[in-house]
C-alpha positions in Angstrom: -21.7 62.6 43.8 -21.0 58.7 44.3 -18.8 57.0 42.7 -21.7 55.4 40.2 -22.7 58.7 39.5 -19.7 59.7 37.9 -18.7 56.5 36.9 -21.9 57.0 34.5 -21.3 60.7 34.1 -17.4 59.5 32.7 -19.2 56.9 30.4 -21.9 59.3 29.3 -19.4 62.0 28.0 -17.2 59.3 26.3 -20.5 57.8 24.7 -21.3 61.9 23.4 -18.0 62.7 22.2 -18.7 59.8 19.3 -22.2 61.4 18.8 -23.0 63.5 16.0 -23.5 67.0 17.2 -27.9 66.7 17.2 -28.8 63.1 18.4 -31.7 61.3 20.9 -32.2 60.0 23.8 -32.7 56.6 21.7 -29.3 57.3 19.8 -27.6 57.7 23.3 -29.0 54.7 24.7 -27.8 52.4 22.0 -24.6 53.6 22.0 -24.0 53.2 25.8 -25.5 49.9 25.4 -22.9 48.6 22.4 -20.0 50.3 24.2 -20.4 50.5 27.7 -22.6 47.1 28.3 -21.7 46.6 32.2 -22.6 50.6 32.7 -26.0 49.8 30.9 -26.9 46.8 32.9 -25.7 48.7 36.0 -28.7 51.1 34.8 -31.2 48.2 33.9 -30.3 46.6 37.5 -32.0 49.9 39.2 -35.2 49.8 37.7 -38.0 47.3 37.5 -38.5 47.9 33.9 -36.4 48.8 30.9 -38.9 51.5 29.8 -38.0 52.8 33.2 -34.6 52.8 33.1 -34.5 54.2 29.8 -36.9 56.8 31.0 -34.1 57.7 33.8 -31.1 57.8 31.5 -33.2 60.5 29.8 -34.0 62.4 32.8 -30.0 61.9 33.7 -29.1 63.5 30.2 -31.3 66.5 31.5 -29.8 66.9 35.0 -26.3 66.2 33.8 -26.3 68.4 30.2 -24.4 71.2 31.8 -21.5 69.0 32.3 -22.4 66.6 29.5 -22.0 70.0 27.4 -25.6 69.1 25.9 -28.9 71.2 25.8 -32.5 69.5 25.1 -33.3 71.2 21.4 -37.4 69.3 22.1 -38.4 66.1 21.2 -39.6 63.7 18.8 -40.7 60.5 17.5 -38.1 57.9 16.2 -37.3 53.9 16.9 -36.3 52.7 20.4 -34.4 49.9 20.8 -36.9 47.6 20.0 -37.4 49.1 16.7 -41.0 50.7 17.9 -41.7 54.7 17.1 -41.8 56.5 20.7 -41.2 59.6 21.4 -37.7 60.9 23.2 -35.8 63.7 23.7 -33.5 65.3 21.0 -30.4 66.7 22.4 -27.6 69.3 20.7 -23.6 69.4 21.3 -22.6 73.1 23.3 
């Protein structure tokens, strides 16, 4: 794993412990935006478009939720970040 890989797995797992127990991908994503802004623009600088990057901090939650201590309960419609209904993963605390 490089060292940006677990610098964002480190982040990630700080950023759930302050989650409630069920949350989205949407949920997540704000609170490693508010708390962790240089991690999130680390993200952003990756991808050509935020709806991509989001799209890979989702598929990271996925990959990583064994050690994130996370399982994918489906998804579901609620507001992204710019306050528009999309739909996103759901996510549940082990």
């Amino acid at each position: 794993m490089s060292t940006i890989e677990q610098q964002r797995l480190s982040v990630a797992q700080w950023c759930i412990t302050r989650m409630h127990n069920n949350f989205d991908s949407h949920d997540f994503i704000r609170v490693l935006s508010a708390t962790h802004p240089e991690v999130y623009r680390q993200w952003l600088d990756d991808y050509a478009s935020i709806q991509s990057c989001h799209s890979q901090i989702g598929i990271f939650l996925a990959n990583q939720a064994t050690a994130l201590s996370i399982e994918k309960t489906g998804e579901h419609e609620s507001l992204n970040i710019y306050n528009e209904c999309t739909t996103c993963a759901q996510w549940k605390k082990q």
